[in-house]
Every structure is written in structure tokens, then in C-alpha cells.
C-alpha angles and dihedrals in degrees: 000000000000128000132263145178114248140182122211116225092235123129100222111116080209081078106042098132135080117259129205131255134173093242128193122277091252096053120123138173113285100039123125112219130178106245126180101247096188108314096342133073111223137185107264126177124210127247105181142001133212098044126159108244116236118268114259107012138097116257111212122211117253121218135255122304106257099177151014129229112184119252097253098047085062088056098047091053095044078057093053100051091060099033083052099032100238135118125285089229089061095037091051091047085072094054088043125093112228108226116254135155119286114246097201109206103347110108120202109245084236098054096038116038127111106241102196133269151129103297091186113071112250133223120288120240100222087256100046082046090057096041084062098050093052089047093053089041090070096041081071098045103046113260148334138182119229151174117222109182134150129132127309113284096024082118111258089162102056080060103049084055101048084050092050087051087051095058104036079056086067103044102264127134119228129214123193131192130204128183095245136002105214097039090051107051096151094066097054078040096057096035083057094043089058113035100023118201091000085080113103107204106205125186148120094269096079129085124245084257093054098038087059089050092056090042096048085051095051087041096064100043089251086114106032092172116069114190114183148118121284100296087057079079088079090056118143099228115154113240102000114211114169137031124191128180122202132207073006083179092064114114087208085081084077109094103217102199122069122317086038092198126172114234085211108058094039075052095063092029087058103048087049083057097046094029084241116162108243113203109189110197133200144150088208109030120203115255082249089053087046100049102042107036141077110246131230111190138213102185110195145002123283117246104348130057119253110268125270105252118208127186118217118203105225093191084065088041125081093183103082119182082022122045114199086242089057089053097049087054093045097051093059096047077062095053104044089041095252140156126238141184132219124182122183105165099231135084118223155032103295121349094232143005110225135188110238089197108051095012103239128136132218101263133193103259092223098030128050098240140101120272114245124229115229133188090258091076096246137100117255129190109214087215123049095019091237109138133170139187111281105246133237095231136017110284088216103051106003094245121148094206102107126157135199121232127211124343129267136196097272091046098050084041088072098034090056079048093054094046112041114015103177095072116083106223122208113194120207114191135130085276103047089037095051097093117094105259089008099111088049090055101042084058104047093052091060081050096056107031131087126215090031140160119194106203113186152128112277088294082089084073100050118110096307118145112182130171127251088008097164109171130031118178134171108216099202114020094164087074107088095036093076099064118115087236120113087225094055090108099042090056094050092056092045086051091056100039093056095041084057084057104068085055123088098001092144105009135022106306132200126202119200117195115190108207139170088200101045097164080057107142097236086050098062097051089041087059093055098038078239096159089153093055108041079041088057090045096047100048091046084047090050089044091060094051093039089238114157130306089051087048143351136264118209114188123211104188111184115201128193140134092259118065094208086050087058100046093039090059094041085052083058100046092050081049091052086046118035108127144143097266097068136043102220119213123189141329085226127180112250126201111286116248133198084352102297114118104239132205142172144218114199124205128201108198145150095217111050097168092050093045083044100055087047099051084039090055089037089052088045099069086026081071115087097043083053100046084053093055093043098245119135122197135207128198110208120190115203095003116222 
């Protein structure tokens, strides 16, 4: 027996520190042991081996070893605690499997199908071909971090593919990460196409027994390529070579439960630690990608012009949801047998429900936010899940007179009914798509339906790419530009720009934007496809505010069910940290959600992993006097 430091895979921040346990003899880092942590085992992983016992204690015997984490893994988690501020025990939880059975053969359908695709490589455009050769370029020398962006359907894919060939040539594993599994089925297709059973699926629709299988898979070099969502980053591929991120502009790679780590930026941390090459691709970079990393273009779609983009001015319009010109497109995607996509970025039927009398407006009872009307006849909050009859009168001064605010999906759904009855209309939302299988098939019968309107939330422009799509339109593009974020702006003209992408990727497309704000900045690139340029306005406008990525912003959001008790702690915290690294801001009240009173400190520094260790050591003794007035506290680090 020898001794070794150990975590134990607890969330407490009380315990955020390694223990120490006589090991077998065998033991090494990286192994994930089961240790008695008070009256209960755990699972632990250690850290290190060899370490000198404290003096005086009893040192208790851990358990067998039950599993196996790479080495590096360890060290990228250890990282991730600090960079993140949270503890290494939640951070290696991440790195670390969960036991579960092991299923043998079986596959789970999700894991194994074979989504579609071109299994024969196809011909290389000159600058995908010299986007290869400087990937593989860097597989050879060790490394390399880069951007490869260009429109939607100049082939990013394809690349992604010849470089994973090329790795896989000299031995390396590849992972690739997607925003989202289920909402980008031609990637895992294509990925399957071409490399067959080497291919790891991993997402959260497996179970823990699947999950193990795949892992196991990937463990052991029988799957070298690994395709998933954001936790797929922490994979246990075996000499990792490339590592490609897909959609890289898509806020879903933020994790947004401790540790709120950025996909992203593990990804980049990993390949530095593997000298793995990390290609990062959009159509539509954030203004960080943009700013910090080398560029490999693809300048223009293969084999069919960009869409036309026309703005519609909705204050010279009466038909909202549906402008006289939308109509116009869509009538004749009826008549020639066509398919469409709407997006208006709302559920529903209306967003509020509002008092025309006395002013106020149906809110959730436990979060600060309107209450949404849904086909069911009944008011839902998106939040919480609470929902309530809509009432015949206002609750507050008995007036009838209530109005509906905004469209929704549903609403636009039976409007699009009403008016044009000969096209068959298919909606894609969180409701429709809550049913197990509902969002695939919803997909594959636009696919596979003429005459066709797809009507959803923004899922409709995610890394679709689905044929004799004639006419794309965002119903509302104002929506998004309203919200206090300072990438409000930057999000709208992604929105837009991706949208313009499903259109016309094999015939003339045309792209309608209903707008109330039609000289908006994001707008007038997005008319003319113009990413270099909104990208150059936007990073001059960010430098003058000091917004990332000329500087970093680290949340502390303090959560309780008094709202004193919250701002008194945050005023502490901003006490125990205030320093010359960071310009502090707040603490600021923030909507109240599931019933706790929530508020924020914001933090402006140069140095987020430092700021973050310190506000992670400061929430750390604050815990017990917080745990006893009920409060919880996060640490985010490059808030989305």
C-alpha cells in the first residue's frame, strides 16, 4: 500500500480539497477509486501518488480502483476548476466515467445509425483544398489553433472530414463538437458515411449504460473519431490529434451549471495540452474568434449564388406575422411546390397578455417574466413550467379589455393556415419537439414534403441543410435586439445570417426579414452577407467599451429567498474582492427565477482565471454562513 491524494467527487465547495488514502500498490493518477468520505463511500479520483501521510492521523484505506481517466484529462479538469472557479471535485467529475453496467454488444439506435451522407470524398474547391494542407500541416507540427469560416454550403464539412482522414493516416484520434446532437443530424450522418463504425456518438440522450459502452469504445482506439455535444470535449480518445468545432459561434457550447465551462475555450485548452490542431468553423465567427485566431477562408458557396436578402419594414406593413411581401414569397412556394422557413423566436400564441386599462401584464407567480399564451388556452411560464387558465378579466382591475402581445408559433402556425391553405405547414419548437423521435421526424418530412412551410424557434437555423429550400424569412428580427446584453446585436446578425443560409442551397433563394428597425446596424451587413465587415464594426465598437475580447467579464450571481440576504452577501463578496485587476460593477438585481431573488457582481478584468480562483477561495469560507441563510452562489466566467 502506498498513499495518495484524492478528491472526492462531492459538490460541496466545504470539500474542495484532495484527502489522503493508503491506495493499492497499483494505483496511479488518474484513477477513480471508491473512498469512505464520514459515514458514506464515494467515488474519489486520484490526483497524485507517492505522498507523505500527515503526521498524526489515521490514514483510512481506499477502496479498489474502478476506473481509469487519462492523465491529461486530470490536468485539463484541474485547469478548469481554477480557470472557472469551481472546485476540482466538480470539475473532475466531468472527466470522470459513472459506473454502470456494462451492455455488451447491444448499441443503443441513437448512438449507432447511420444518418445519411456521401460516403466517396468529393472534389476540393482550391481553398478547401488549401484549408486541408494547412490542417494537416499542423497535424505535423504539433499543433495550431484556427478559424475556418465562409458562408453556409462552402463546404466546411468536407473539410472537417479530409482533415479527420488525415489524422486518422497518422495514428490520431479526432473529436468533433457540434452545438447540439439532435438539431445537427448531417454531421453525425456524414461522419458515419465516411468512417463507418470508428465513429463515438456521444450525447445526453444515452443512457449511463450506453454512454460506458461508447466510452469504452472510444477508450480503447476502436472508435478514434468521437462526434457529440460539448461534454464530448472531455472524450478519452487516445492521441488526440484534431479538434474541430463546429457552429463555434453557438452560445449552446456554455455549459450553464457549475462548472459553467465554455466548450470552446476546454477545447482550445485541450489541444494546447495534447498539441492537437483546433479548427474552430462558422459561417458567422464570434467577434473573439475573429479577433484572436488565424483564418482559413472559404469564400463562397459551392455551386449556387448567396440569397437575395430583403428587409421588410413592418411600421409601413398591417399584416404582422405576415407582411403582404411574405405572403407574396410564400404563394408562390405553394405554387411551384416548394419548401419555406419561418422563424419568429417565440412559442406561442402571443408573448404577454397585457391589461389595456391599469397596464399590467400576466406575470409568472415565482419568476419575473410574462406569462406566454399557448394553444391549450392556458398561460405558461418558459421557465419554471407553472402555467394557469387565461382569465376573462384582468385579475388586478376587472377590465376586459385585454390585449395580446407579439405572435408566437402557434400563432403564426394558424395564421399561415387561414391564409394559404394549400401549403402544408410543419412547426418545430421546444413543444412540438418534446416528444421522444418528434424533432427527426419533423425534419425528415420537410425533407421530404413539397409545397412546405417549416415554421420554429431558431432551431430552424441550425446546421440544416435541406434541399429546394426556396424561401427563409424571420418574422420578427427586432426580438433579440432588445436584450440588455452587449451581444445583443452580434446575435441578431448571426440569426439572420444563418437563417439566409438554408435558402438556395441548390436553386435561386430568397430571404425576407421583417423588421420594425430596418437601418439597424446588423441588418445592413446581413443584406449584403457582409460577416468581415459587421465583424470589423463590431470589434472597434467592443474595444471602445472594453467588452471581451479586449477584456474579460466574470459573473458572480448570488441566489437566496431574501432578497437582503442576497445583496448583503454580494456586497461582501465585492468587500473580500475588490483589486486592481478588475473593475467591479454592481452588485444589480437580477429577475427572479423558481422563486429565489437573484442578483449579480460583474467583474471587468484582464485576468479571469486569476479573478476566478480568488472569488472561487472567497465563496468557499463564505459557505457555511450562506448555506445557513439559504443563499447559493455561482462563479461564470465569460457569461453568455
Amino acid at each position: 500500500m502506498r498513499y495518495a491524494e484524492v478528491f472526492p467527487l462531492v459538490t460541496a465547495r466545504a470539500l474542495a480539497r484532495p484527502f489522503t488514502y493508503r491506495v493499492p500498490d497499483e494505483a496511479a493518477r488518474g484513477d477513480v477509486v471508491m473512498a469512505r468520505l464520514g459515514a458514506r463511500s464515494v467515488r474519489g479520483l486520484i490526483v497524485a501518488v507517492g505522498v507523505e501521510p500527515p503526521r498524526g492521523m489515521d490514514i483510512a484505506d481506499s477502496g479498489p480502483v474502478v476506473d481509469r481517466v487519462p492523465a491529461t484529462l486530470v490536468d485539463l479538469a484541474l485547469w478548469l476548476a481554477e480557470y472557472y472557479g469551481s472546485t476540482p471535485a466538480r470539475a473532475l467529475a466531468l472527466v470522470a466515467p459513472h459506473a454502470a453496467k456494462r451492455r455488451g454488444a447491444r448499441r443503443t439506435p441513437a448512438a449507432r445509425e447511420t444518418l445519411g451522407g456521401e460516403a466517396e470524398p468529393a472534389e476540393l474547391t482550391t481553398a478547401q483544398s488549401e484549408a486541408v494542407a494547412q490542417i494537416v500541416a499542423a497535424l505535423a507540427a504539433g499543433g495550431s489553433h484556427v478559424l475556418l469560416h465562409g458562408p453556409t454550403g462552402s463546404g466546411k464539412t468536407e473539410v472537417y472530414l479530409q482533415a479527420a482522414a488525415a489524422a486518422l493516416e497518422r495514428d490520431l484520434a479526432v473529436i468533433v463538437l457540434v452545438p447540439e446532437i439532435a438539431l445537427t443530424p448531417q454531421t453525425v450522418g456524414r461522419f458515419r458515411a465516411r468512417f463507418g463504425d470508428r465513429v463515438a456518438v456521444l450525447h445526453s440522450a444515452l443512457t449511463e449504460a450506453e454512454r460506458r459502452d461508447e466510452r469504452e469504445r472510444i477508450a480503447s482506439g476502436e472508435a478514434p473519431i468521437v462526434v457529440g455535444a460539448r461534454s464530448a470535449v472531455f472524450a478519452p480518445v487516445q492521441r488526440l490529434g484534431l479538434l474541430v468545432v463546429d457552429e463555434e459561434h453557438d452560445a449552446s457550447f456554455k455549459q450553464e451549471s457549475d462548472p459553467r465551462y465554455d466548450a470552446r475555450t476546454v477545447a482550445a485548452k485541450r489541444a494546447a495540452l495534447e498539441g492537437a490542431v483546433a479548427v474552430y468553423g462558422s459561417a458567422t465567427p464570434r467577434a473573439e474568434s475573429w479577433a484572436r485566431l488565424g483564418r482559413l477562408p472559404l469564400p463562397s458557396r459551392i455551386g449556387a449564388p448567396m440569397p437575395t436578402v430583403r428587409l421588410v419594414d413592418l411600421r409601413r406593413e398591417a399584416g404582422y406575422p405576415l407582411s403582404a411581401p411574405l405572403l407574396a414569397e410564400l404563394s408562390g412556394v405553394a405554387e411551384r411546390g416548394g419548401r419555406a422557413i419561418l422563424l419568429l423566436n417565440r412559442r406561442g400564441i402571443s408573448g404577454a397578455i397585457h391589461c389595456r386599462s391599469c397596464g399590467t401584464t400576466q406575470r409568472c407567480r415565482s419568476c419575473d417574466i410574462a406569462l406566454t399564451l399557448h394553444a391549450d388556452g392556458r398561460l405558461h411560464c418558459h421557465h419554471c413550467g407553472f402555467s394557469e387558465e387565461l382569465p376573462d378579466a384582468c385579475p388586478s382591475c376587472g377590465s376586459v379589455e385585454l390585449a395580446r402581445i407579439g405572435a408566437g408559433t402557434q400563432r403564426l402556425d394558424s395564421e399561415l393556415e387561414r391564409r394559404l391553405p394549400a401549403l402544408e405547414r410543419i412547426r418545430l419548437d421546444a413543444d412540438s419537439a418534446a416528444r421522444p423521435g418528434a424533432l427527426r421526424a419533423a425534419l425528415e418530412r420537410f425533407s421530404s414534403t413539397r409545397s412546405v412551410v417549416l415554421i420554429g424557434t431558431q432551431m430552424v437555423a441550425k446546421g440544416h441543410h435541406f434541399p429546394g429550400v426556396e424561401v427563409a424569412a424571420v418574422v420578427d428580427a427586432d426580438a433579440g435586439l432588445a436584450f440588455p446584453d452587449f451581444r445583443a446585436e452580434e446575435r441578431t446578425f448571426q440569426l439572420v445570417t444563418q437563417l439566409a443560409g438554408r435558402s438556395g442551397r441548390d436553386a435561386p433563394g430568397h430571404v425576407v426579414v421583417q423588421t420594425f428597425q430596418p437601418d439597424a446596424t446588423p441588418f445592413t451587413y446581413a443584406v449584403r452577407h457582409d460577416v468581415a465587415g459587421y465583424l470589423a464594426y463590431e470589434l472597434a465598437r467592443r474595444e471602445e467599451l472594453a467588452y471581451p475580447p479586449f477584456s474579460h467579464l466574470v459573473a458572480l450571481v448570488v441566489s437566496g429567498p431574501d432578497p437582503s440576504d442576497v445583496k448583503r452577501a454580494l456586497r461582501e463578496l465585492r468587500g473580500a474582492l475588490e483589486a486592481q485587476d478588475a473593475t467591479l460593477l454592481g452588485p444589480a438585481p437580477l429577475l427572479r427565477l423558481r422563486g429565489r431573488h437573484r442578483a449579480q457582481l460583474l467583474a471587468k478584468t484582464t485576468s479571469p482565471r486569476a479573478f476566478a480562483s480568488r472569488a472561487a477561495a472567497v465563496l468557499a469560507r463564505a459557505a457555511p454562513a450562506m448555506r445557513r441563510d439559504g443563499l447559493s452562489a455561482v462563479v461564470d466566467v465569460d457569461p453568455q
